[in-house]
mmCIF file of the C-alpha atoms, coordinates in Angstrom:
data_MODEL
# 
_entry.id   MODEL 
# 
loop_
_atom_site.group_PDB 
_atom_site.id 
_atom_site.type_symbol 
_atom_site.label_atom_id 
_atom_site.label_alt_id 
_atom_site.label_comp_id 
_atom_site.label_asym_id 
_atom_site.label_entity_id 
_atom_site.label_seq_id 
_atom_site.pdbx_PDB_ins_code 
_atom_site.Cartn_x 
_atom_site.Cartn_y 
_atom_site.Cartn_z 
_atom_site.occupancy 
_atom_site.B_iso_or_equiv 
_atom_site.pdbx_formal_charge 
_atom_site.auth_seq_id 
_atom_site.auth_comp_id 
_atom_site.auth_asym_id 
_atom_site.auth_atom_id 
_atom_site.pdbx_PDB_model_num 
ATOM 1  C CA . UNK A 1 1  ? 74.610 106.101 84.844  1.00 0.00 ? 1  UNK A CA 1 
ATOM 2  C CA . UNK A 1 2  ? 75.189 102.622 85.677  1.00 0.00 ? 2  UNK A CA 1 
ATOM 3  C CA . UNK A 1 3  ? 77.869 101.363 88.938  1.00 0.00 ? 3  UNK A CA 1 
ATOM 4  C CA . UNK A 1 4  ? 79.058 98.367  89.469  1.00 0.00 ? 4  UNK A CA 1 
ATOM 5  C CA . UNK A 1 5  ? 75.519 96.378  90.577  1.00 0.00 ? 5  UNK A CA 1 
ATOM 6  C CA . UNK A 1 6  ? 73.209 99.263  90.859  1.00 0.00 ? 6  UNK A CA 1 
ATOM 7  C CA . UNK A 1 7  ? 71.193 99.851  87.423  1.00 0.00 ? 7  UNK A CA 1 
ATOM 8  C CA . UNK A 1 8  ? 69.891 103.529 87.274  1.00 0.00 ? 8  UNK A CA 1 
ATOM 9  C CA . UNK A 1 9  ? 66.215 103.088 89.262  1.00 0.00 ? 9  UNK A CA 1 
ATOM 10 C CA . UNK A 1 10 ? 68.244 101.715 92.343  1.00 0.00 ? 10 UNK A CA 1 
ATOM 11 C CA . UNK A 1 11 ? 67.403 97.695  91.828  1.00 0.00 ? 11 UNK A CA 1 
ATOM 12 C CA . UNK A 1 12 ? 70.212 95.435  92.413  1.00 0.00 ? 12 UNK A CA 1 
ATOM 13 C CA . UNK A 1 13 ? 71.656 92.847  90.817  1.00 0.00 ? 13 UNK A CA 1 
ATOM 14 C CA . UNK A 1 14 ? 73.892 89.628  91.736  1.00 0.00 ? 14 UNK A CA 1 
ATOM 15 C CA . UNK A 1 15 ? 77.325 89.496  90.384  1.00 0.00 ? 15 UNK A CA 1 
ATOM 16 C CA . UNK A 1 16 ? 77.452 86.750  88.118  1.00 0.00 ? 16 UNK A CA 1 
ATOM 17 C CA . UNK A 1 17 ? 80.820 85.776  89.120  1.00 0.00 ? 17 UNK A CA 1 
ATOM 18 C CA . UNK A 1 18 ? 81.629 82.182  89.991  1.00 0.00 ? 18 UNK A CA 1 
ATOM 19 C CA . UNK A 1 19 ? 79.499 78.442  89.345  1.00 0.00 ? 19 UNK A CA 1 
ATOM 20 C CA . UNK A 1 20 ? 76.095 79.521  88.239  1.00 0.00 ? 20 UNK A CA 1 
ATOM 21 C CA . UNK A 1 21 ? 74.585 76.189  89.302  1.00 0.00 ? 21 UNK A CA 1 
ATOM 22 C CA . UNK A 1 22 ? 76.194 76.658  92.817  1.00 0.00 ? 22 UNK A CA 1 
ATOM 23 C CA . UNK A 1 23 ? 75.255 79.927  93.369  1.00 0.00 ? 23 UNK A CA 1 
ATOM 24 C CA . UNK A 1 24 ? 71.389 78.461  92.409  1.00 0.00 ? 24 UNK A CA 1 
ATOM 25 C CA . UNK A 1 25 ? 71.930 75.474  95.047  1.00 0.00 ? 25 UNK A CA 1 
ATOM 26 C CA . UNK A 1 26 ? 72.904 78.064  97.708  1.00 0.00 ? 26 UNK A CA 1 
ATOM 27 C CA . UNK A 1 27 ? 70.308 80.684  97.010  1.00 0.00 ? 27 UNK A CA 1 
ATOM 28 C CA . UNK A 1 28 ? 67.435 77.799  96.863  1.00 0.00 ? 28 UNK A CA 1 
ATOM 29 C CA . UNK A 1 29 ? 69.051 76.131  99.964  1.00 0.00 ? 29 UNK A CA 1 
ATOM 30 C CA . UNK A 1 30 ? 69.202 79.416  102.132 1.00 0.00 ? 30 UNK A CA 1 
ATOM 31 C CA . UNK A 1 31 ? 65.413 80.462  100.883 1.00 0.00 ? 31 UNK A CA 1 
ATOM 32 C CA . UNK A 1 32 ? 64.323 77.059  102.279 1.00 0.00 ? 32 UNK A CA 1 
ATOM 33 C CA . UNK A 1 33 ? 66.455 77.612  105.656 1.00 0.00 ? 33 UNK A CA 1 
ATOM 34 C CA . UNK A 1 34 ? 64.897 81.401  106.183 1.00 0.00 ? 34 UNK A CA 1 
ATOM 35 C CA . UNK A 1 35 ? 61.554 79.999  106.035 1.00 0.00 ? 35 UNK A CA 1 
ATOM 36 C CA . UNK A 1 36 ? 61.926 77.057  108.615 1.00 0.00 ? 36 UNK A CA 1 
ATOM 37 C CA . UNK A 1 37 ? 64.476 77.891  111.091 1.00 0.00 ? 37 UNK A CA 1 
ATOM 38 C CA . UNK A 1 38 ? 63.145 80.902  113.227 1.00 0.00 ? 38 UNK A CA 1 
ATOM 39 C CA . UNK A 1 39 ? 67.595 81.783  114.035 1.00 0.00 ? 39 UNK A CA 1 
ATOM 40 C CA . UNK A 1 40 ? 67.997 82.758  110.203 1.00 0.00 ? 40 UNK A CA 1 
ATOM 41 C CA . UNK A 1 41 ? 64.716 84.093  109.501 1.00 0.00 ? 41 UNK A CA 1 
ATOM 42 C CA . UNK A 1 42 ? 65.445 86.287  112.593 1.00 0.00 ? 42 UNK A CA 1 
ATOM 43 C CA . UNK A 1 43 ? 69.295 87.548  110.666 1.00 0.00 ? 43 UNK A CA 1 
ATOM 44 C CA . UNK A 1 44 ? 67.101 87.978  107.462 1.00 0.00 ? 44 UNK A CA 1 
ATOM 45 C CA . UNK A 1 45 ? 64.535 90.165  109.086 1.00 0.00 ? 45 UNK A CA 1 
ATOM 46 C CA . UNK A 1 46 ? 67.175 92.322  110.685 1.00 0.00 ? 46 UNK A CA 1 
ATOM 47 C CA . UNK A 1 47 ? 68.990 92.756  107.441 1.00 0.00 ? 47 UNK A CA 1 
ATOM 48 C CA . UNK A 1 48 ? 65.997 93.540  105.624 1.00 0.00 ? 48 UNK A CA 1 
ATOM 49 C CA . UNK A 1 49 ? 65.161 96.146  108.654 1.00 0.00 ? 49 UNK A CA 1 
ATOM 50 C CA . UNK A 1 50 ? 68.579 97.562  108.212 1.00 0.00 ? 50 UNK A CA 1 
ATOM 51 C CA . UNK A 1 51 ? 67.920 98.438  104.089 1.00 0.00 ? 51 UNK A CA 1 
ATOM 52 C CA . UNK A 1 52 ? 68.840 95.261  102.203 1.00 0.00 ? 52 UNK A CA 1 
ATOM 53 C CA . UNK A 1 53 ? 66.510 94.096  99.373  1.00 0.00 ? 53 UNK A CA 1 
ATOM 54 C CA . UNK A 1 54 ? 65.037 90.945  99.479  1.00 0.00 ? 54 UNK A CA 1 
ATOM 55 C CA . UNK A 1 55 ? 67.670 89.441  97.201  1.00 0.00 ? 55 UNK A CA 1 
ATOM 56 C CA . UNK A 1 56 ? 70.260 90.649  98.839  1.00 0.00 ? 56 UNK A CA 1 
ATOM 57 C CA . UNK A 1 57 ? 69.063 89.539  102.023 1.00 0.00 ? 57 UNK A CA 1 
ATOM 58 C CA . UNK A 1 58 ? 68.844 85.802  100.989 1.00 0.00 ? 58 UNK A CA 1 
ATOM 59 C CA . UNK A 1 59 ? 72.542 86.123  100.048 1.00 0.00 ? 59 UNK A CA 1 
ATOM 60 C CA . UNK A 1 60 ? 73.670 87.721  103.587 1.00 0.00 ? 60 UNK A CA 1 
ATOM 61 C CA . UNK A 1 61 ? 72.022 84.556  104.663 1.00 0.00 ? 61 UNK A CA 1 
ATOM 62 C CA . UNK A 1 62 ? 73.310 82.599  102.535 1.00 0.00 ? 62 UNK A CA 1 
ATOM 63 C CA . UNK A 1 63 ? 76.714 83.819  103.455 1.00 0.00 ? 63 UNK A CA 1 
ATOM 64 C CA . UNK A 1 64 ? 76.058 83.290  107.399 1.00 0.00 ? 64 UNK A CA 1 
ATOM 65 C CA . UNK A 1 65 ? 74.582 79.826  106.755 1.00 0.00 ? 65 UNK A CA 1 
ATOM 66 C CA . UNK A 1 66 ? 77.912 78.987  104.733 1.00 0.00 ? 66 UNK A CA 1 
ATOM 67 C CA . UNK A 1 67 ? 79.872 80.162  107.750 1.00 0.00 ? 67 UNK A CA 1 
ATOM 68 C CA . UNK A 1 68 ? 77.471 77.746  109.778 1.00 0.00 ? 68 UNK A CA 1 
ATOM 69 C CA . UNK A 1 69 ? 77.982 74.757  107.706 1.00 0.00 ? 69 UNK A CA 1 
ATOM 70 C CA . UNK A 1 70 ? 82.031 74.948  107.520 1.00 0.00 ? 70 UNK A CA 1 
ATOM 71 C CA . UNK A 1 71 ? 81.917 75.875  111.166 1.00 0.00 ? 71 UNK A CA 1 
ATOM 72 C CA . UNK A 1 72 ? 80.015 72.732  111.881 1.00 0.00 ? 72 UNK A CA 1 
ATOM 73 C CA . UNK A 1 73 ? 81.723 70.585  109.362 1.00 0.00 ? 73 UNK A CA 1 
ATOM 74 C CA . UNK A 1 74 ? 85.213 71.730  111.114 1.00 0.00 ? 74 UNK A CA 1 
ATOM 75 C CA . UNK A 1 75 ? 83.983 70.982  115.076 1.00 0.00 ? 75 UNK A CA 1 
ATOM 76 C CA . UNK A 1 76 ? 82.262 68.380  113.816 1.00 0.00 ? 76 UNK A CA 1 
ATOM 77 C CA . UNK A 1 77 ? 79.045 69.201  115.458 1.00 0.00 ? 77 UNK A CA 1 
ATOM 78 C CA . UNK A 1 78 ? 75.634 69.831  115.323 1.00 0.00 ? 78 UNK A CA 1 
ATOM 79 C CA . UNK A 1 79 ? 73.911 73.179  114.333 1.00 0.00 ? 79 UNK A CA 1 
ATOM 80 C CA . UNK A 1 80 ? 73.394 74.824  118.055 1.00 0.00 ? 80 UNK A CA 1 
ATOM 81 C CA . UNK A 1 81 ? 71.591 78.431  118.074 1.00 0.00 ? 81 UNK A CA 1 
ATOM 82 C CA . UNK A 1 82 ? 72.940 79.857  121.375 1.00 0.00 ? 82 UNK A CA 1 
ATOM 83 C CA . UNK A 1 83 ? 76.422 78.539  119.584 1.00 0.00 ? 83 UNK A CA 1 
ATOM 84 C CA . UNK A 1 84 ? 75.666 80.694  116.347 1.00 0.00 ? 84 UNK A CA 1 
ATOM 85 C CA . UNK A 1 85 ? 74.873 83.801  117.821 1.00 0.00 ? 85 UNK A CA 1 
# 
């Protein structure tokens, strides 16, 4: 029995919805951010504590660093942790 992104051992997949190449930039972009910057690495850990795969923890943080960057590009500032939390 297959659902809508859950095969029948469990493993998840990513919907392959939307730009292909963008969807590469982000996921390559946010992998580099969760291993330098100790405030996503932090989020990642804590979703992968709460249940999330791997994968699928990349693209929560991929999702919060989106929110980061149009939040940034909007106040026109810099990237401030005690701002993101």
């Amino acid at each position: 029995m297959k659902s809508k992104n859950i095969d029948l051992y469990g493993t998840t997949k990513v919907s392959k919805r939307g730009n292909g190449h963008l969807r590469r930039a982000i996921y390559l972009m946010t992998a580099s951010v969760v291993s330098q910057n100790t405030f996503f690495k932090a989020y990642f850990l804590k979703r992968k504590r709460e249940g999330l795969v791997p994968q699928k923890g990349i693209f929560a943080g991929a999702h919060k660093l989106i929110r980061v960057i149009f939040a940034m590009l909007s106040q026109q500032t810099y990237f401030k942790v005690k701002e993101a939390i």
